[in-house]
C-alpha positions in Angstrom: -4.8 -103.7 3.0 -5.1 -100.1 2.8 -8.4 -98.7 4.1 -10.8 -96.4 2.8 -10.1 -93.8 5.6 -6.4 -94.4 4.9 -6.6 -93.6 1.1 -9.1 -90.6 2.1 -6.0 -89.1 4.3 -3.0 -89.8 2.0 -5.5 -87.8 -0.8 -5.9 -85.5 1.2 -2.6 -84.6 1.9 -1.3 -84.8 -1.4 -3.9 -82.2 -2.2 -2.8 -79.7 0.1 0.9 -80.5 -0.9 -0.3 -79.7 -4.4 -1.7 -76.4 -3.1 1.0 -75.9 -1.0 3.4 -76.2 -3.8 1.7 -74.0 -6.4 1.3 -71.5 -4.1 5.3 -71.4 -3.0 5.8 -71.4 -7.1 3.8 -68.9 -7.7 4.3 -66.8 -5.2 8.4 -67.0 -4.7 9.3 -68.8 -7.5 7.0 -67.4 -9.9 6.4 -70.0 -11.8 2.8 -68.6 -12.5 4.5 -66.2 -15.4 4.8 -69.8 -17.5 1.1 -69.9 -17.5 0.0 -66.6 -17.2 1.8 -63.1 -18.0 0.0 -60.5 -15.6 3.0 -57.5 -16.5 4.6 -55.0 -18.9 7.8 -55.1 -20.0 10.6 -51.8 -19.7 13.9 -51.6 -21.1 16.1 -49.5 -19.2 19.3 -48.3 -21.2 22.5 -48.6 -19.0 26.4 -48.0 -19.3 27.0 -51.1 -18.1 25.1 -53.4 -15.5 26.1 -52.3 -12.4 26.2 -55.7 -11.1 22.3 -56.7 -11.8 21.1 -59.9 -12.6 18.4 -61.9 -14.2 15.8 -62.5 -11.8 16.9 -59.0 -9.8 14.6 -57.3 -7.7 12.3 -54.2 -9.3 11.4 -51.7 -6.7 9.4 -48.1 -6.4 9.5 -46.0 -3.7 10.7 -49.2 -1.6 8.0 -51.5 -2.7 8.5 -54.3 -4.8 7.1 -54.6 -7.9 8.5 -56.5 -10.7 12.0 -58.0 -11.7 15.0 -58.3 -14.2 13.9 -60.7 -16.9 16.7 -60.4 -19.3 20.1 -58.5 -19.6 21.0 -57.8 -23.4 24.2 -56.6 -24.2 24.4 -53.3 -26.9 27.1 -51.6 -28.8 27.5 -49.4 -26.6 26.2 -50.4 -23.3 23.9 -52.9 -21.3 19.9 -52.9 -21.9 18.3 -54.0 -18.3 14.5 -55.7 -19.4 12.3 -54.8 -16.3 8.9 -57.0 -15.7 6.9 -54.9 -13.9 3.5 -55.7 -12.5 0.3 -55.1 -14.3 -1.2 -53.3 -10.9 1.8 -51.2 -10.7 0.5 -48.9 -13.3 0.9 -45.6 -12.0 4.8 -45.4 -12.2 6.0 -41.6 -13.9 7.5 -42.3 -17.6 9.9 -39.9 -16.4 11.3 -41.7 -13.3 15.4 -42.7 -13.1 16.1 -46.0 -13.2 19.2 -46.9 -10.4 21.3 -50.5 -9.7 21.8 -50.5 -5.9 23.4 -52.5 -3.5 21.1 -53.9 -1.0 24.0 -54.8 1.8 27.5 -54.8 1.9 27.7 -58.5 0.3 26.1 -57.5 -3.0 22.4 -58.6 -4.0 22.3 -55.5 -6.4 18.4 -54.2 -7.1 17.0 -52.1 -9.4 15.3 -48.6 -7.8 13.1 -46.9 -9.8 13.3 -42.8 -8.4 9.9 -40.5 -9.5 10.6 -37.1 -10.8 7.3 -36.6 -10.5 3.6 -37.7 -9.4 1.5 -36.7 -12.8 1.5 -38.7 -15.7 2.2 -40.0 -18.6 3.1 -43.3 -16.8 5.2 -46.0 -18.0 3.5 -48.4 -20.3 4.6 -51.9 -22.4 8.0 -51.1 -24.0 8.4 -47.9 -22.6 12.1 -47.2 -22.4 13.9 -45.2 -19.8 16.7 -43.4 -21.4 20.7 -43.6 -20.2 21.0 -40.0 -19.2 18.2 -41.2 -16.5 19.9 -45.1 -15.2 22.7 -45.0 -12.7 25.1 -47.8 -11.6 26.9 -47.9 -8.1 30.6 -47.2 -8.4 32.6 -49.7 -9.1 34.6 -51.9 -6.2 38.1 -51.6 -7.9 37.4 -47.9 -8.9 36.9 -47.8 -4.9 38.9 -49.5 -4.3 41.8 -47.5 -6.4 40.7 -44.2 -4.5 40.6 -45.4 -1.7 44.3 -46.5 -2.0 45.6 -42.9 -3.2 43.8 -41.3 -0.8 45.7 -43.8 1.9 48.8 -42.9 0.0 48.3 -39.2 -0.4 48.8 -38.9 3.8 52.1 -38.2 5.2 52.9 -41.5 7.6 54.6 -39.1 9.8 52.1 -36.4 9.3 49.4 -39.0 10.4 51.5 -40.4 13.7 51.9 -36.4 14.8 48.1 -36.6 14.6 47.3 -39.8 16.3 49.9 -38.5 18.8 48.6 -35.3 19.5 44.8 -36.8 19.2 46.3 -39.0 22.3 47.2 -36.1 24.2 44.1 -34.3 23.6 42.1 -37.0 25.1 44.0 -38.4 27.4 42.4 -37.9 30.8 39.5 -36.5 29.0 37.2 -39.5 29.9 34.6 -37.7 32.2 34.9 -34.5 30.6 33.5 -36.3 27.1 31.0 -37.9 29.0 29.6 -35.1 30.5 29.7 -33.3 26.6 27.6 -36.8 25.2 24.9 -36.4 27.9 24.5 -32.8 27.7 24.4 -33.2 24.1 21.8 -35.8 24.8 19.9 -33.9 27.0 20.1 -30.8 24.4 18.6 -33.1 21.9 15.5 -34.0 24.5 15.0 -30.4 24.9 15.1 -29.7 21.2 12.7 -32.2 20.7 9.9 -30.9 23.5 10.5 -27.5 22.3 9.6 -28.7 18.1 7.2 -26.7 17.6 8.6 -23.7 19.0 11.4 -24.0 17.0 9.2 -24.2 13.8 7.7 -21.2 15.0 10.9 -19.2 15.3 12.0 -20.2 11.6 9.0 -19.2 10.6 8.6 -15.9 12.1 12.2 -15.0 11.5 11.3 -14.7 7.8 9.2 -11.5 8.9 13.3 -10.0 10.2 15.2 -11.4 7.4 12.1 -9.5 5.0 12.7 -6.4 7.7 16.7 -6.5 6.4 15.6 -7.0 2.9 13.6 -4.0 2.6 16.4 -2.4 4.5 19.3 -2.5 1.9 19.3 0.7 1.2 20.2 1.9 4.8 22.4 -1.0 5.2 24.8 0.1 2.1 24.6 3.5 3.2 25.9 2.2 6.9 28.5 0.1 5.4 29.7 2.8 2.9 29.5 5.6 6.1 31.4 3.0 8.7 34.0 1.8 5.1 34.6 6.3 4.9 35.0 6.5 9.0 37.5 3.5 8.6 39.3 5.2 6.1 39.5 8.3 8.2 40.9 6.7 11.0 43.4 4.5 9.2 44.6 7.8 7.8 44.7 9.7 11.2 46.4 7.1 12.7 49.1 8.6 13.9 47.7 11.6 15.7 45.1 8.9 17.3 48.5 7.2 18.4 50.0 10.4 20.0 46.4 10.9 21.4 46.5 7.8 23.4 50.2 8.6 24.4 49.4 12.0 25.6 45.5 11.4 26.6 46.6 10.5 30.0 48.0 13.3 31.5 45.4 15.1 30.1 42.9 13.0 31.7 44.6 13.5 34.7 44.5 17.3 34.3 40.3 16.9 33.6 39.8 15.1 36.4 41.5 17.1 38.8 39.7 20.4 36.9 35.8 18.1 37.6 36.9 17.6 41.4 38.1 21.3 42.1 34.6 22.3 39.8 32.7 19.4 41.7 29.7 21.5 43.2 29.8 24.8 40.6 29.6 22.5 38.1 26.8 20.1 39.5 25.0 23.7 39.9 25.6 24.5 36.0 24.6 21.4 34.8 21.3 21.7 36.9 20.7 25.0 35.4 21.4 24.3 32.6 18.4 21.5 32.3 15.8 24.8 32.7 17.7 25.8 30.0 17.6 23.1 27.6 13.6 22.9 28.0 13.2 26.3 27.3 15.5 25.3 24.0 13.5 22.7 23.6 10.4 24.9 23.2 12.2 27.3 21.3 13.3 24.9 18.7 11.7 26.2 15.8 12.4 29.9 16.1 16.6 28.5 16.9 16.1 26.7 13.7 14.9 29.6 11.7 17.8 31.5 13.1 20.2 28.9 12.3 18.9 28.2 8.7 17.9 31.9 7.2 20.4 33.6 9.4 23.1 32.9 6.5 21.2 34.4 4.0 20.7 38.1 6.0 25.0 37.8 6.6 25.6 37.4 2.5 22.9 40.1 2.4 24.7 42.5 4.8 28.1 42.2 2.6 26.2 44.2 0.3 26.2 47.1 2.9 29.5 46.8 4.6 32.2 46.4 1.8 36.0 47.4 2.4 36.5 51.2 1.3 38.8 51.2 -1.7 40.7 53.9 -0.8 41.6 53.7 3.3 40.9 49.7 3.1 38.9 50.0 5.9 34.9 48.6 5.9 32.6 51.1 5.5 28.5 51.1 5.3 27.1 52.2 2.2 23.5 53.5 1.7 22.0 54.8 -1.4 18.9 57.0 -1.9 17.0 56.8 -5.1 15.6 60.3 -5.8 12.3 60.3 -8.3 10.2 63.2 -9.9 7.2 61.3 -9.6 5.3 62.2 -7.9 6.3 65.6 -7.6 6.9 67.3 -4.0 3.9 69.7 -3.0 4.3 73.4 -3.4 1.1 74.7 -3.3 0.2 76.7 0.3 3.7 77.2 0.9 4.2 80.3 -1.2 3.6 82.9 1.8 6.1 81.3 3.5 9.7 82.9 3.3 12.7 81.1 2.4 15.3 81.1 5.6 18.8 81.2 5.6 20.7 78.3 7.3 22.7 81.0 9.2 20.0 82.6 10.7 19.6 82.1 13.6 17.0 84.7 14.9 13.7 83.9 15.8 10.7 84.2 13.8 6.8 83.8 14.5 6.0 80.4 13.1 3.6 80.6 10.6 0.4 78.2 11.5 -1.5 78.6 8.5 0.9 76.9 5.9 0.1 73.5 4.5 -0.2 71.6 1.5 -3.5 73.1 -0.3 -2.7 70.6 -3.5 -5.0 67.4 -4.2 -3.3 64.0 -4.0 -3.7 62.8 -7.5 -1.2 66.4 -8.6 1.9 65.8 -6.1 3.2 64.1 -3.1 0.2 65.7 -0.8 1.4 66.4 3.2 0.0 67.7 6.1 -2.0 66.4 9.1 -5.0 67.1 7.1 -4.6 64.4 4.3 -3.9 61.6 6.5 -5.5 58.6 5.9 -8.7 57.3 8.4 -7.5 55.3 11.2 -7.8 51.8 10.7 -6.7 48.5 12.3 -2.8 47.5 12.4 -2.0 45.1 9.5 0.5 43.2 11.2 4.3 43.4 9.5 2.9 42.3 6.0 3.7 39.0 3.7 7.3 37.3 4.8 10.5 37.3 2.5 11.5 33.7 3.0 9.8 30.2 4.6 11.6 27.5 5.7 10.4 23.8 5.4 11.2 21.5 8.2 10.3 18.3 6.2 12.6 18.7 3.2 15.0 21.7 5.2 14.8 23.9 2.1 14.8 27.4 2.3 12.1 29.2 -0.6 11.1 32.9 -1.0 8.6 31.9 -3.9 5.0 33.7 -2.3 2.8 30.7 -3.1 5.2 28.0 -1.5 5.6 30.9 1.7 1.6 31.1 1.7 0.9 27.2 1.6 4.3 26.7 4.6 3.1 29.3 7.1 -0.8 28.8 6.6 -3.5 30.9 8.1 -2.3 32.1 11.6 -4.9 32.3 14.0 -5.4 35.7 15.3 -5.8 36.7 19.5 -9.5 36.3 20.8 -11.4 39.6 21.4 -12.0 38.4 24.9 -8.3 39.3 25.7 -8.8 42.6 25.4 -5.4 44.5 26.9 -4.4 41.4 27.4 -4.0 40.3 23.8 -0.3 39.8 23.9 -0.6 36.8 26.1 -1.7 35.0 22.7 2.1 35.4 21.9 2.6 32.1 24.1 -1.1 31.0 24.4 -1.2 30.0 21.1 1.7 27.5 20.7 0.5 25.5 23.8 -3.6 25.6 22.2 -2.1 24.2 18.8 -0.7 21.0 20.9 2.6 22.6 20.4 3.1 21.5 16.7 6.5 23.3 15.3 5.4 25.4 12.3 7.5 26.4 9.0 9.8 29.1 10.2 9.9 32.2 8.2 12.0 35.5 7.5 10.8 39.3 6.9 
């Protein structure tokens, strides 16, 4: 006879085999979807199906969370009918649907791949359409390339390389050790240094903008070196006989520095005093070099070749005017003398020009003006700008070039002409617009 604490343990346990059960059928087998339907339902439009099943797994971003219910063949394809759980509700509408193969043996899945993390999300009978589903490649379409590519290599083509491979490595043992753990350690330094790395990227960005903003300049190097190619491509023979010939005289030069050995150590230290004082001279040697073409084409206009004897002659002209007319007046006791006489005659002391100035030309000690202060040598003829290196001889652009010069102190006194190199070193030695008179 069974007990009372006998039938209290067998109820027992068949209770927690009920719960037991239930929960395995619910959970694995879900049975709980013949009771209770806590999903949405979304057909996915396929070519074909890729090798899914009923009852596949559903999957998002490697989670699982649905599964195949139902594969309907179409007219022109296979429709794949995806359960996917209710609290799975925040999936993009515009996510690609793909059949995947879970391992080498098969046990094909469906991946669902977001495009994007805003909405609309997919709802009860959304669809996903067959320009977004992908299947795996088929096994005999691999399996067909596979096979031409096997048949497309030469057999003997094939052995030469498994020979020479054979070769290449043979003995090579030690050596390809030591290349695997150096490339080991490489990647254990690479890994400490991370963030230094990162930093470099990122700071290279400032050089590759630096190269950007300097296409210009790099064009113009590339055109400049593409023109001194093309230069030396078509000297190329005279560089040739150069080369040939270059060594006897570099022979010839070198005995010429050894004989010159000490005079020329001597020149070359003179000639550094020299090259400082050029170097403080640079803007008058720059006004010479730049206007001193303009006064030769103006001297051609002086010296010309004679048309007669072919010879260069200088030719002046002088432009005679009535106005204003020469002074007469308080000359008139004065007699006129012959060129060939040559006797001698008091001088007579009280002739001079008696007329006012506003009548003719007047002369004479007594209508000189009032002494006054030297002007300098008056406005220049032409200005040079060393900015743009254009020559102008317009008087506004000469007046705004040179400036206000500063003039010597008072406190020189006589020795006002030491402002002629004073006042280059006061102003910090800044190189002014040259200029021409």
């Amino acid at each position: 006879m069974i007990t009372r604490r006998t039938k209290v343990q067998l109820l027992v346990f068949a209770l927690i085999t009920l719960v037991g059960v239930s929960f395995v059928g619910a959970r694995y087998a879900r049975l709980d979807r013949l009771v209770l339907d806590q999903s949405y339902t979304v057909v996915a439009h396929f070519a074909d199906s890729g090798g899914a099943f009923q009852g596949a797994e559903v999957s998002y971003r490697g989670v699982r969370v649905g599964e195949v219910s139902e594969l309907v063949l179409t007219d022109d394809g296979v429709d794949i009918v995806l359960d996917i759980d209710d609290e799975f509700d925040d999936i993009p509408a515009d996510a690609h649907a793909l059949v995947g193969n879970r391992s080498a043996v098969g046990e094909q899945y469906v991946e669902l791949q977001p495009q994007s993390d805003d909405g609309p999300f997919l709802r009860e009978d959304s669809e996903i359409s067959r320009d977004r589903t992908t299947t795996p490649i088929q096994t005999d379409t691999l399996l067909t390339h596979l096979d031409e590519t096997v048949r497309s290599v030469d057999a003997d083509d094939l052995r030469t390389v498994t020979s020479e491979f054979g070769l290449a490595f043979n003995g090579a043992g030690e050596d390809l050790q030591t290349i695997l753990d150096s490339s080991s350690e490489f990647i254990t330094a690479a890994e400490q240094n991370f963030d230094v790395t990162v930093d470099l990227i990122r700071d290279s960005n400032t050089v590759l903008n630096g190269q950007i903003d300097s296409e210009g300049a790099f064009r113009r190097f590339a055109r400049d070196l593409s023109a001194f190619s093309t230069t030396v491509a078509d000297n190329d023979d005279d560089l040739r006989r150069l080369i040939d010939d270059g060594s006897l005289g570099a022979n010839e030069l070198r005995t010429f520095l050894e004989a010159n050995e000490v005079e020329l150590g001597e020149l070359i230290n003179n000639l550094v005093t020299t090259g400082e004082i050029v170097v403080k001279h640079l803007g008058g040697i720059e006004q010479l070099l730049v206007i001193y073409p303009y006064v030769v084409e103006g001297g051609f206009t002086v010296v010309s070749k004679s048309p007669g004897t072919g010879l260069y002659d200088a030719h002046f002209g002088m432009v005679l005017t009535e106005e204003p007319h020469v002074c007469i007046g308080g000359y008139e006791g004065t007699d006129r003398r012959s060129p060939l006489d040559g006797s001698n005659r008091p001088m007579q002391e009280g002739a001079g020009c008696t007329e006012p100035a506003s009548k003719s030309n007047a002369r004479g000690a007594q209508n000189i003006q009032a002494p006054r202060a030297a002007t300098g040598w008056g406005e220049a003829d032409f200005a040079h700008d060393p900015e743009t290196g254009a020559v102008t001889s317009d008087p506004a652009e000469i007046r705004r070039l040179l400036g206000e010069r500063p003039s010597a102190p008072g406190t020189l006194g006589e020795d006002s002409w030491k402002w002629l190199y004073l006042e280059p070193l006061l102003a910090g030695g800044v190189t002014s617009p040259t200029a021409a008179r």
